[in-house]
C-alpha positions as CSV (number, residue, x, y, z in Angstrom):
1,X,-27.4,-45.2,-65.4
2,X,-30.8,-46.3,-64.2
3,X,-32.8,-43.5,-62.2
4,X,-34.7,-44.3,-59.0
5,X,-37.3,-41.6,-58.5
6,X,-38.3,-41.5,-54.7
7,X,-41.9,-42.5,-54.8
8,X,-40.3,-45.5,-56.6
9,X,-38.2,-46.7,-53.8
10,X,-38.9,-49.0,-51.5
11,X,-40.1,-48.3,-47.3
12,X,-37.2,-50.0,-46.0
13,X,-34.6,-47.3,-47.7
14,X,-36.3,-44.8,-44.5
15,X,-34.3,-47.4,-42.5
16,X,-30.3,-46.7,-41.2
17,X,-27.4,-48.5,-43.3
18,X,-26.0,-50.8,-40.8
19,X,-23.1,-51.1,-42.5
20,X,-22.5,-48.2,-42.8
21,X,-19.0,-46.9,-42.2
22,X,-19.9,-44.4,-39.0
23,X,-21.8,-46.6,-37.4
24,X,-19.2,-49.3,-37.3
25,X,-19.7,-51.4,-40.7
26,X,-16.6,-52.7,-42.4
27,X,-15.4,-55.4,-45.1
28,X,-13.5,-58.1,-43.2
29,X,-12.3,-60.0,-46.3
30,X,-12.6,-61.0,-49.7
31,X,-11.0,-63.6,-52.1
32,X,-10.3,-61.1,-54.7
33,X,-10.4,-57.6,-55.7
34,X,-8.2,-57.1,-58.1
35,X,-9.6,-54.2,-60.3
36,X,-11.0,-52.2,-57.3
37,X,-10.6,-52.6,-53.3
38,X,-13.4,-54.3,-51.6
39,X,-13.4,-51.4,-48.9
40,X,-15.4,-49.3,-51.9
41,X,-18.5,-51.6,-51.3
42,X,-19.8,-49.0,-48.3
43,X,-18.2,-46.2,-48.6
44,X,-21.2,-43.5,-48.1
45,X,-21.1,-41.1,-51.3
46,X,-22.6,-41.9,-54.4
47,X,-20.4,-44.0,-57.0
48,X,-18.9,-41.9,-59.1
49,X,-17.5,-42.4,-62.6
50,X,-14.1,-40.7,-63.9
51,X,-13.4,-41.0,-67.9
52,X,-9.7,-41.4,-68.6
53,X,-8.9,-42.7,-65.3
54,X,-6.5,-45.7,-65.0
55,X,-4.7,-47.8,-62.5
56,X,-1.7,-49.8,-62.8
57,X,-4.1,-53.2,-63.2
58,X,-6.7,-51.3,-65.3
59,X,-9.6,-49.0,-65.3
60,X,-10.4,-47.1,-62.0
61,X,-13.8,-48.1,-60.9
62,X,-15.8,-46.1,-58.0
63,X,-16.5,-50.2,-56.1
64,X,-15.9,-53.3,-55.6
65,X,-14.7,-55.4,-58.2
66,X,-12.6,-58.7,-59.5
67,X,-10.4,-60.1,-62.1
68,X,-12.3,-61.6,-64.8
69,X,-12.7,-65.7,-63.3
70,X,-11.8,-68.3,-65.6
71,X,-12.9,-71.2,-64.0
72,X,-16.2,-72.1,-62.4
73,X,-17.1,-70.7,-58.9
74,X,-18.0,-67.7,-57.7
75,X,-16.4,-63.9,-55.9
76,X,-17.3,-63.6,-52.3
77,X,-16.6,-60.8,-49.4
78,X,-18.1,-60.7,-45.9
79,X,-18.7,-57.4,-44.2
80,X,-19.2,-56.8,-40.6
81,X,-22.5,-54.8,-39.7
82,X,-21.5,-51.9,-37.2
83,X,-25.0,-52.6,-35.6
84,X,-26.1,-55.7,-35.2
85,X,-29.7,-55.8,-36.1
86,X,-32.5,-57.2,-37.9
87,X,-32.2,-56.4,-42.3
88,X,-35.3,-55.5,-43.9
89,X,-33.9,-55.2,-47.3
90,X,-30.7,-54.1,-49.2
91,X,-29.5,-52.2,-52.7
92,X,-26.9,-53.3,-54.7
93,X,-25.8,-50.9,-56.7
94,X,-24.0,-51.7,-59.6
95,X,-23.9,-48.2,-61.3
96,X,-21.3,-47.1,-64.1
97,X,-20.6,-51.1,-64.1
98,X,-21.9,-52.1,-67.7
99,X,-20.2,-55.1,-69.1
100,X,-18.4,-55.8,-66.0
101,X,-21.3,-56.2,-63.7
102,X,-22.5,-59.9,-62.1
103,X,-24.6,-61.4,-63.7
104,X,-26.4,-62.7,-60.4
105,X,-25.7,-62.4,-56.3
106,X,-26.6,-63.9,-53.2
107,X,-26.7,-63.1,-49.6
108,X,-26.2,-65.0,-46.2
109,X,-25.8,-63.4,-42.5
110,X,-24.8,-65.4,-39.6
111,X,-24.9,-63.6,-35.6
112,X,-21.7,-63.7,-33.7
113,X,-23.2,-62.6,-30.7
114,X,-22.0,-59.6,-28.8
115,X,-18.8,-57.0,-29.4
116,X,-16.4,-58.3,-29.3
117,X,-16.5,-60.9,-31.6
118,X,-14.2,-63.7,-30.0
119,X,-11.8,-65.3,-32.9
120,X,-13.9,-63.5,-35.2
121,X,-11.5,-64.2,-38.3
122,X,-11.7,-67.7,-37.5
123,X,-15.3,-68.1,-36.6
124,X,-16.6,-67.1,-40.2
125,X,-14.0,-69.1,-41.7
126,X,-15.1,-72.3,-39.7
127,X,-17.6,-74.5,-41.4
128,X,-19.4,-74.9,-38.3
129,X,-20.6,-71.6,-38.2
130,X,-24.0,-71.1,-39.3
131,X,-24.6,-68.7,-42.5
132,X,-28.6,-68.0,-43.4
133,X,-29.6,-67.6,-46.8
134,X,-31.4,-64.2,-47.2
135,X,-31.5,-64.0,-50.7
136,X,-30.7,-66.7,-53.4
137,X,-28.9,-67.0,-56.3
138,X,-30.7,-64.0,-57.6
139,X,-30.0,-61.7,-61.1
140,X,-28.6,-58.2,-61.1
141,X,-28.9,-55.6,-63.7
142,X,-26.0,-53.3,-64.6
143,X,-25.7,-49.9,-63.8
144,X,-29.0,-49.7,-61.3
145,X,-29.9,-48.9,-58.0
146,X,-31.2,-53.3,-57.2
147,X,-33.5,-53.7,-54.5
148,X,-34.5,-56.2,-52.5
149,X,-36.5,-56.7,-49.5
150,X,-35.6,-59.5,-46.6
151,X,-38.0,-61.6,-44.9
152,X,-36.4,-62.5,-41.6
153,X,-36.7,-61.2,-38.6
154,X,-33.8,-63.1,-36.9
155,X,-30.8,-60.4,-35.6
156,X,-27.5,-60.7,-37.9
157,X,-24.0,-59.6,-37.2
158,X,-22.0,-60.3,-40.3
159,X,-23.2,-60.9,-44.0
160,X,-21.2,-63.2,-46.5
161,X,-22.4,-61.8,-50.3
162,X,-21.4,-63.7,-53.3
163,X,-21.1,-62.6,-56.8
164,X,-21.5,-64.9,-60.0
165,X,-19.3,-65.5,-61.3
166,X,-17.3,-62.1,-61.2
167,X,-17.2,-57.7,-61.9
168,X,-18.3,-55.3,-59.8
169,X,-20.3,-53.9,-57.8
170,X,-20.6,-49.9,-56.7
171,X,-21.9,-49.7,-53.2
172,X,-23.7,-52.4,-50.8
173,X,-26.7,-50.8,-48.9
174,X,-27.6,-52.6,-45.8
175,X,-30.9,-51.3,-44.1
176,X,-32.6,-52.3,-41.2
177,X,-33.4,-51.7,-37.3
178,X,-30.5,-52.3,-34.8
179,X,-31.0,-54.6,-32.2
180,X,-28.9,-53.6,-28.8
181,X,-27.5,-55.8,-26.2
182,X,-30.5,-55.5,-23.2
183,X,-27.8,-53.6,-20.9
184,X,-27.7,-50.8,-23.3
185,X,-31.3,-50.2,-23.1
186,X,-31.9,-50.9,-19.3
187,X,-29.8,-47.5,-18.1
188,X,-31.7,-45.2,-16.3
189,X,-31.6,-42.4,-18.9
190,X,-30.9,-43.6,-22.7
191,X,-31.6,-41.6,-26.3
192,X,-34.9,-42.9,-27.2
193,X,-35.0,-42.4,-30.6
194,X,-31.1,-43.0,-31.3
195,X,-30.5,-45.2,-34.3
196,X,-27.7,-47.4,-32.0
197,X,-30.5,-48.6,-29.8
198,X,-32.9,-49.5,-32.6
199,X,-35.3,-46.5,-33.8
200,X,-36.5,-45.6,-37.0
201,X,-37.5,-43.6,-39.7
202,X,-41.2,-44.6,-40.4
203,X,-42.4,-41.9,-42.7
204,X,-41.6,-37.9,-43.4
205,X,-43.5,-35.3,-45.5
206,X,-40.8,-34.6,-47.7
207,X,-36.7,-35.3,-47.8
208,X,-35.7,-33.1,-50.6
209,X,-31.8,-32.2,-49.3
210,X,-31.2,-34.5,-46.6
211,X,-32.5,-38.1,-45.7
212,X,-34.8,-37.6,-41.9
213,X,-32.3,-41.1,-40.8
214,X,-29.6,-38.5,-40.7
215,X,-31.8,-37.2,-37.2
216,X,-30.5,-40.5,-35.4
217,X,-27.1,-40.6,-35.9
218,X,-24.4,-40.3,-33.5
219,X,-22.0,-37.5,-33.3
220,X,-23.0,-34.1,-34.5
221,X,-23.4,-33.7,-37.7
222,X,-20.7,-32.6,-40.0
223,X,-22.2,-30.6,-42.3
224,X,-25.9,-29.5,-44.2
225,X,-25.8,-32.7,-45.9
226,X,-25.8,-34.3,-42.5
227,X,-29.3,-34.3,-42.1
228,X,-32.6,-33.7,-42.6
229,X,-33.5,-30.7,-45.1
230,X,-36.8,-30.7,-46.9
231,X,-37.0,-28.2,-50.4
232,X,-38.6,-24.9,-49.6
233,X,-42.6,-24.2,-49.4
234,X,-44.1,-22.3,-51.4
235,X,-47.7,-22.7,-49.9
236,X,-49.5,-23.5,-46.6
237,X,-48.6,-26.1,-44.5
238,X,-45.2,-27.2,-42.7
239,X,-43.4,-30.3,-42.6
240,X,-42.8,-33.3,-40.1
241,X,-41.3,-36.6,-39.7
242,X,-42.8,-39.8,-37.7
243,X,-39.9,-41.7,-36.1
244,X,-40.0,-45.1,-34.2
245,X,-38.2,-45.2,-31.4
246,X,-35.9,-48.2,-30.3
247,X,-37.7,-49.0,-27.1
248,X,-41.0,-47.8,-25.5
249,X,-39.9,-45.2,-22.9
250,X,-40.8,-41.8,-21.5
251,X,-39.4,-38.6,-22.8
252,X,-38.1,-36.0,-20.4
253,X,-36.0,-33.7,-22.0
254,X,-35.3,-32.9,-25.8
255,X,-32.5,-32.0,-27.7
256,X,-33.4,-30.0,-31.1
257,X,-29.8,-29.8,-33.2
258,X,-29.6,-26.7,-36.2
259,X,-26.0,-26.8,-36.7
260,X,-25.2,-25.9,-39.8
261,X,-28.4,-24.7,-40.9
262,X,-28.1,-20.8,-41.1
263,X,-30.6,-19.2,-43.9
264,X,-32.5,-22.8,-44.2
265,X,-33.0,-23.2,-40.4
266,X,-36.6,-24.1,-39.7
267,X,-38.3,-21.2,-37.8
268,X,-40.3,-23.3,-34.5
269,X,-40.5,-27.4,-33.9
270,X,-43.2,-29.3,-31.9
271,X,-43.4,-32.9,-31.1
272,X,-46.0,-35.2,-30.2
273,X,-45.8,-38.6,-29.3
274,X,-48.6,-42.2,-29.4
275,X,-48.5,-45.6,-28.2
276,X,-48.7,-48.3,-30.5
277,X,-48.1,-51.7,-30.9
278,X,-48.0,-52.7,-33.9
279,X,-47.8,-56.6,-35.2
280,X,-45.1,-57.5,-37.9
281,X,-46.3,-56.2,-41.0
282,X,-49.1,-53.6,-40.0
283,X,-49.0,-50.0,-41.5
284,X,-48.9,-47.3,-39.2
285,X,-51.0,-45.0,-40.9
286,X,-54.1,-47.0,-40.9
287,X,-53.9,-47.7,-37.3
288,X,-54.8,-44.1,-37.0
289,X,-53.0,-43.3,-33.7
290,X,-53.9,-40.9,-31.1
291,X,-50.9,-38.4,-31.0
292,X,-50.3,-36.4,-27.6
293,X,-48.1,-32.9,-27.2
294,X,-44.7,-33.5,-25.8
295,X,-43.6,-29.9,-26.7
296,X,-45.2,-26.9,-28.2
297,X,-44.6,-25.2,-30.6
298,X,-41.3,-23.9,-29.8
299,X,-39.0,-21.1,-31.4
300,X,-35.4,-22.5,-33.0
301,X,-32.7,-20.4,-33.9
302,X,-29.8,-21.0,-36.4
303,X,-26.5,-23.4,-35.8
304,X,-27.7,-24.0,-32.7
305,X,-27.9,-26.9,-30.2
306,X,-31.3,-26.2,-28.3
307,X,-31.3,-28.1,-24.9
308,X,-35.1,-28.3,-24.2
309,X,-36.3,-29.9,-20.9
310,X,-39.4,-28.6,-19.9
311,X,-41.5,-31.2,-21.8
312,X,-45.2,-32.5,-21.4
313,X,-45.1,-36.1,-19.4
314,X,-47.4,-38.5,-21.6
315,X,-46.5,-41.6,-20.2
316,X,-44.8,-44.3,-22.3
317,X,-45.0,-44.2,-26.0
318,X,-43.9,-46.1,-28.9
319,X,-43.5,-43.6,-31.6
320,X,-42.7,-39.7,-31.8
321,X,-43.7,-37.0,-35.1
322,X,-41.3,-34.3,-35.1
323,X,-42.8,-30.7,-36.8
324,X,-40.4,-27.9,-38.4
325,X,-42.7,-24.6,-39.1
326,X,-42.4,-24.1,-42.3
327,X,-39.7,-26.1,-43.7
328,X,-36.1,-26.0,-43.3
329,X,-33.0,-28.7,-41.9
330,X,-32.4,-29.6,-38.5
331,X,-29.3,-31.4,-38.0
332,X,-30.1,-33.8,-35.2
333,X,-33.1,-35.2,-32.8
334,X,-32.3,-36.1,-29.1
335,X,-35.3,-37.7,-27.0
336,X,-33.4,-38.5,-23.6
337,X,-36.1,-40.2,-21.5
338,X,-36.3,-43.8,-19.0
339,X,-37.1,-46.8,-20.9
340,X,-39.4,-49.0,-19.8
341,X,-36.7,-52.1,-18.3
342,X,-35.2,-49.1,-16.6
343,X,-35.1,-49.5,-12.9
344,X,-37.7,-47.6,-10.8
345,X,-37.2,-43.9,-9.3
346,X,-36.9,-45.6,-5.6
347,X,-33.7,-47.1,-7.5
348,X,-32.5,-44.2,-9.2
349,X,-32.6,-41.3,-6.3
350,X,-31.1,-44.1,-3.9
351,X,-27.9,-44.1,-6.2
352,X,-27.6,-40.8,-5.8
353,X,-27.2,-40.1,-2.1
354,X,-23.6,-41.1,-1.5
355,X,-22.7,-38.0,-4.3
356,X,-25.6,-35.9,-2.1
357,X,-23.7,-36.5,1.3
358,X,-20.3,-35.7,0.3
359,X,-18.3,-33.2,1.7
360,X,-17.9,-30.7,-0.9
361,X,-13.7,-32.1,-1.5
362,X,-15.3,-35.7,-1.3
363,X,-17.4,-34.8,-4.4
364,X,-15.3,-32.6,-6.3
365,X,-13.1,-35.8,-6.4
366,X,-16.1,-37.7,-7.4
367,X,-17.0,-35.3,-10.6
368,X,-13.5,-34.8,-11.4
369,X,-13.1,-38.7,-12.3
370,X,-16.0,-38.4,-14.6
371,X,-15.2,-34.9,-16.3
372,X,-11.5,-33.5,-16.2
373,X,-13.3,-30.0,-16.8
374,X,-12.9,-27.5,-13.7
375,X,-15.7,-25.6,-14.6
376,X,-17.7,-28.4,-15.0
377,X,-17.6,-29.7,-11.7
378,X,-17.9,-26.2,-10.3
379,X,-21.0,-25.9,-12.3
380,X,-22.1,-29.3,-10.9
381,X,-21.2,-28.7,-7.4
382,X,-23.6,-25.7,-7.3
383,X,-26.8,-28.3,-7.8
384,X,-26.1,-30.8,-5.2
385,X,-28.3,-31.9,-4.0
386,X,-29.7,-34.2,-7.0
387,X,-33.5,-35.6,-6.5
388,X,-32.5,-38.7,-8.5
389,X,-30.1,-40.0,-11.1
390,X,-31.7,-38.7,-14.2
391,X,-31.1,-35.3,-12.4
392,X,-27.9,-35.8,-12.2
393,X,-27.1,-37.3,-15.9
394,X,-29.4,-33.9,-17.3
395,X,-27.3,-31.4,-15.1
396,X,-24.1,-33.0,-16.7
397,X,-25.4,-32.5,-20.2
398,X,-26.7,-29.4,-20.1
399,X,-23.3,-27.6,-18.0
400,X,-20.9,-29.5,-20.8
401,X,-23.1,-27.7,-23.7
402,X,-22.8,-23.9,-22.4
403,X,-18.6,-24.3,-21.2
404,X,-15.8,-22.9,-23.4
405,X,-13.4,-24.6,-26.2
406,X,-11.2,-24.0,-23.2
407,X,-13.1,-26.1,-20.2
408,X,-13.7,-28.8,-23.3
409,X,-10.0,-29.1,-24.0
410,X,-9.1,-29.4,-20.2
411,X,-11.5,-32.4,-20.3
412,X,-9.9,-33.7,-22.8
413,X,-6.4,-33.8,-21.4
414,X,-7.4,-35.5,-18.7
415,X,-7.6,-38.8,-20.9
416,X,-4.7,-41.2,-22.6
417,X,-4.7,-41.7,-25.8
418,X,-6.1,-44.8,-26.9
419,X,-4.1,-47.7,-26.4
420,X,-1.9,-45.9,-24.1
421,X,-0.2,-46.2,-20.7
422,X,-0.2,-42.4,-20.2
423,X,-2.4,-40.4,-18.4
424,X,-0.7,-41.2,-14.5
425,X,-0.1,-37.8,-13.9
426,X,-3.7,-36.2,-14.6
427,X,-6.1,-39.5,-13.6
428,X,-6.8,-40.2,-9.8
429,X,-7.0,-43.9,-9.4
430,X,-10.2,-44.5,-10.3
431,X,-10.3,-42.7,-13.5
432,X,-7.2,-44.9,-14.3
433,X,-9.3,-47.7,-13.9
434,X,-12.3,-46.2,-15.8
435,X,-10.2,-46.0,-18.6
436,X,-8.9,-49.2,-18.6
437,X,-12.3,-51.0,-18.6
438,X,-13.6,-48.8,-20.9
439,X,-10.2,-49.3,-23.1
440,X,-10.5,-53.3,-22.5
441,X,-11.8,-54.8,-25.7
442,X,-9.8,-52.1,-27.6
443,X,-6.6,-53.7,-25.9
444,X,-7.6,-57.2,-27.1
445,X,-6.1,-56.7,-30.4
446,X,-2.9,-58.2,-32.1
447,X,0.3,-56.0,-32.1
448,X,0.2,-54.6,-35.3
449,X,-3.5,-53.3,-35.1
450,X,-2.3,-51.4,-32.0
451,X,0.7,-50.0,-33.4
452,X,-1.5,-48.8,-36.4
453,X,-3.9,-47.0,-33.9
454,X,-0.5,-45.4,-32.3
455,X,0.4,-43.8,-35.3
456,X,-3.5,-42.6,-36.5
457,X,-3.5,-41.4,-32.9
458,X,-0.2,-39.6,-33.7
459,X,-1.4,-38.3,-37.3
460,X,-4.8,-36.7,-35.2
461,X,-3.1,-35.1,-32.7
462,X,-0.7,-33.5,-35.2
463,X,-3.7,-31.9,-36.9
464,X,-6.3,-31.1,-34.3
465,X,-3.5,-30.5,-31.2
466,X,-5.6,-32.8,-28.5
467,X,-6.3,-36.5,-27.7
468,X,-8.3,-38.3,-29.9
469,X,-11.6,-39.7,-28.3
470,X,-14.5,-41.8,-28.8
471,X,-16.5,-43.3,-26.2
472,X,-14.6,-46.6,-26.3
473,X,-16.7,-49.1,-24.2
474,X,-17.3,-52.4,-26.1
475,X,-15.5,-50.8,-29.0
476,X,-12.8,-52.9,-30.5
477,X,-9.4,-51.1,-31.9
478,X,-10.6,-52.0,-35.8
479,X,-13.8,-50.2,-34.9
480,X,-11.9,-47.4,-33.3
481,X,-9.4,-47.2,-35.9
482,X,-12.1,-47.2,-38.8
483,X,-14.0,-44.2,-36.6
484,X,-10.4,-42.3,-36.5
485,X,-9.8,-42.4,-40.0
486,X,-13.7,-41.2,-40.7
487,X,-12.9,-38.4,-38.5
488,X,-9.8,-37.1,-39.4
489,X,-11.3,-35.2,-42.8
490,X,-12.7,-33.1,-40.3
491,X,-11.6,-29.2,-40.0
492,X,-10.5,-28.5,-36.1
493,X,-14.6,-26.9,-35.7
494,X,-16.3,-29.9,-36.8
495,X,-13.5,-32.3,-35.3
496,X,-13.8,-30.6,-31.9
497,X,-17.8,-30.8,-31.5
498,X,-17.5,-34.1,-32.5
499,X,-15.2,-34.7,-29.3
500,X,-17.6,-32.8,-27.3
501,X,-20.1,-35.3,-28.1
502,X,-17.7,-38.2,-27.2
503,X,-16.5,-36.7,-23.8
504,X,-20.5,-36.2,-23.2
505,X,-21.0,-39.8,-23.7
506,X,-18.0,-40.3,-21.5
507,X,-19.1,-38.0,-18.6
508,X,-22.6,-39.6,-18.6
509,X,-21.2,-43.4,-18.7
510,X,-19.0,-42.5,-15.7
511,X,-21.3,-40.8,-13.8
512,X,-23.8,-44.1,-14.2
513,X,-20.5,-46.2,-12.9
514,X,-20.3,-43.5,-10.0
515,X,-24.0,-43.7,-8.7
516,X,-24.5,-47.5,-9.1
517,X,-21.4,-48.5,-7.7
């Protein structure tokens, strides 16, 4: 199998995978795949290659891959991007297929518009729907990592690739920046550098263990080889990481993620942050920017979520460059701060007044329906009064992080599973109809998707004994369902932090409903 060595691969691998399978990405169809399922094409580990292994049609192949074609044409499958965004370049990787690879490929994209995509199945089947030719008809070699980069800065939702004229191929990377609906990125308090609302991964000193995109991902990680890990120093020195982020905005408070990183943890972190506007095309490096200190050198400590909000104010800026001292992994990267279309402070402390005047029964009612955890709105109710919204939204995350596996599974029962009438007993009216917007696109789908979510719903509570949950807003049920089944490997630790995040997302979503209502 061909060998890529890292100063041999292109920029634009520093970017996310789109399609990848936790951030949403899955194949919709394909007109054949007989030898190996199409799903294959993005699964997130390495192709593997098992001698002696057989199915019932043939050899077992670690991709994507059809019958051998016997009459002129082509093998196509179209895969849904779990962020919409604009590609900078792809891989296909054909390895371990020799004499069974395509001899050539192409690749169109086509933008659907928002989730949810209405009649999606029938929309990319119709002729009238526009497909854009990223790549031509354009030869593969077998058994290689095949990169190519992609000149078009339009934003795609679904890509249609097509293989000539059959085989297989091992893994389909798609990488790029993510282009958010304007709403997303207009809230008063948003994750700057979050790969969902566009950031990115412009250049790192070193990415020995762990990629530095793994810093931007959603949910906490699930193990060390969830994120960024850099092979150990031997001399002088430390290492860092520039990031992009997905708007311009202004940082407030950071969030510094070690979990899972025990003897390899790094031992301090800075960050400093620029503005820079950069034209399609220019290198950041040789615009020689003028970094400012966001946070100082700053003391970490193993497996440990570090809530940091005592941070320099800088003003706007465009890009951060995250320091470890010396080297080490650090799980995930936070930068909660305003974005620039956010509205103005006059806006934001309005909003909260109506939670600052009620009586103290008036707003335990009003936390309750935004977190079912006691303690939490105990906690809450202690800092009223709130100066302004972003208060408000930082208080929340920072009482959910220090509560109990207790007070996080009483939150957690306070929610219906998804796709389900229950929840009466332990929602107060609104809550009930939180759920139901948030639920809505979700409840859009055919019967037999739903009763399929019932029963993963089922097989999840079995194993981790509480409701399954995901910040469902503008989520369909395929995309839920596909999230389900990435979480259910999980052991009950992992599983539960992962809802921890979710119910975080939840709180804070609610508690933007609350104080702009």
């Amino acid at each position: 199998m061909t060998e890529f060595l890292p100063n041999s691969t292109p920029n634009f691998t520093q970017l996310a995978d789109l399609a990848a399978p936790r951030l949403g990405g899955r194949v919709l169809a394909a007109n054949d795949d007989f030898f190996a399922p199409k799903e294959n094409l993005l699964k997130e580990s390495k192709p593997v290659f098992i001698e002696g292994k057989y199915t019932a049609r043939g050899k077992w192949m670690d991709g994507w891959e059809t019958r051998r074609r016997r009459t002129p044409g082509y093998d196509w499958c179209i895969v849904r991007l779990g962020l919409p965004g604009v590609i900078r370049g792809i891989v296909v990787d054909t390895s371990f297929f020799t004499g069974n690879y395509p001899e050539q490929f192409s690749l169109e994209a086509c933008d659907l518009g928002s989730s949810p995509y209405t009649y999606e199945s029938k929309r990319l089947k119709d002729s009238a729907t526009p497909w854009t030719e990223l790549l031509p008809q354009t030869p593969l070699k077998g058994d290689s990592q095949n990169f190519f980069a992609v000149a078009n800065d339009t934003r795609f939702t679904h890509l249609r690739l097509k293989i000539y004229p059959d085989g297989g191929v091992a893994r389909l990377r798609v990488h790029g920046e993510a282009v958010p609906d304007a709403k997303k990125i207009s809230r008063p308090e948003i994750d700057l550098v979050a790969v969902e609302n566009g950031s990115g991964v412009v250049t790192s000193s070193d990415q020995f263990y762990g990629a530095p995109q793994n810093l931007l991902m959603p949910y906490r990680a699930k193990n060390m080889g969830d994120g960024w890990e850099t092979k150990r120093r031997r001399g002088p020195g430390h290492d860092w990481v520039i990031l992009k982020l997905g708007v311009p905005g202004t940082i407030q408070r950071i969030e510094v993620d070690t979990a899972h990183f025990q003897g390899n943890y790094p031992d301090r972190c800075s960050l400093e942050a620029c503005h820079l506007a950069l034209k399609p095309g220019e290198d950041f490096v040789a615009k020689h920017p003028v970094w400012k200190n966001v946070l100082p050198e700053t003391k970490l400590k193993p497996n440990f979520r570090h809530l940091l909000g005592k941070v320099n104010d800088v003003g706007a800026v465009t890009h951060v460059r995250f320091h470890i001292y010396p080297d080490g992994g650090v799980s995930r990267l936070r930068l909660f701060g305003r974005p620039l279309a956010a509205a103005t402070a006059a806006n934001r402390a309005e909003g909260v007044e109506p939670l600052n005047r009620a009586s103290p029964s008036e707003a335990r009612a009003m936390l309750l329906d935004c977190c079912g955890s006691q303690a939490w709105v105990v906690h809450m109710l202690s800092r009223v009064p709130f100066p302004d919204t972003a208060s408000v939204l930082d208080a929340a995350d920072q009482v959910w992080a220090a509560l109990s596996r207790d007070d996080w599974l009483e939150a957690f029962r306070h929610h219906p599973a998804i796709g389900s009438k229950r929840g009466k007993k332990v929602q107060s009216t609104t809550a009930r109809r939180w759920s139901k917007s948030e639920q809505s696109v979700a409840q859009q789908a055919d019967a037999a998707t739903l009763s399929e979510l019932a029963k993963a719903n089922e097989e999840y509570r079995a194993k981790f004994g509480h409701v399954f949950l995901i910040c469902a807003s503008g989520k369909t049920s395929e995309e839920i369902l596909s999230n389900l089944r990435w979480r259910l490997p999980n052991n009950p630790e992992q599983e539960l932090r992962v809802a921890a995040e979710e119910q975080r997302k939840i709180t804070r979503l609610r508690l933007e409903k609350l104080l702009t209502s």
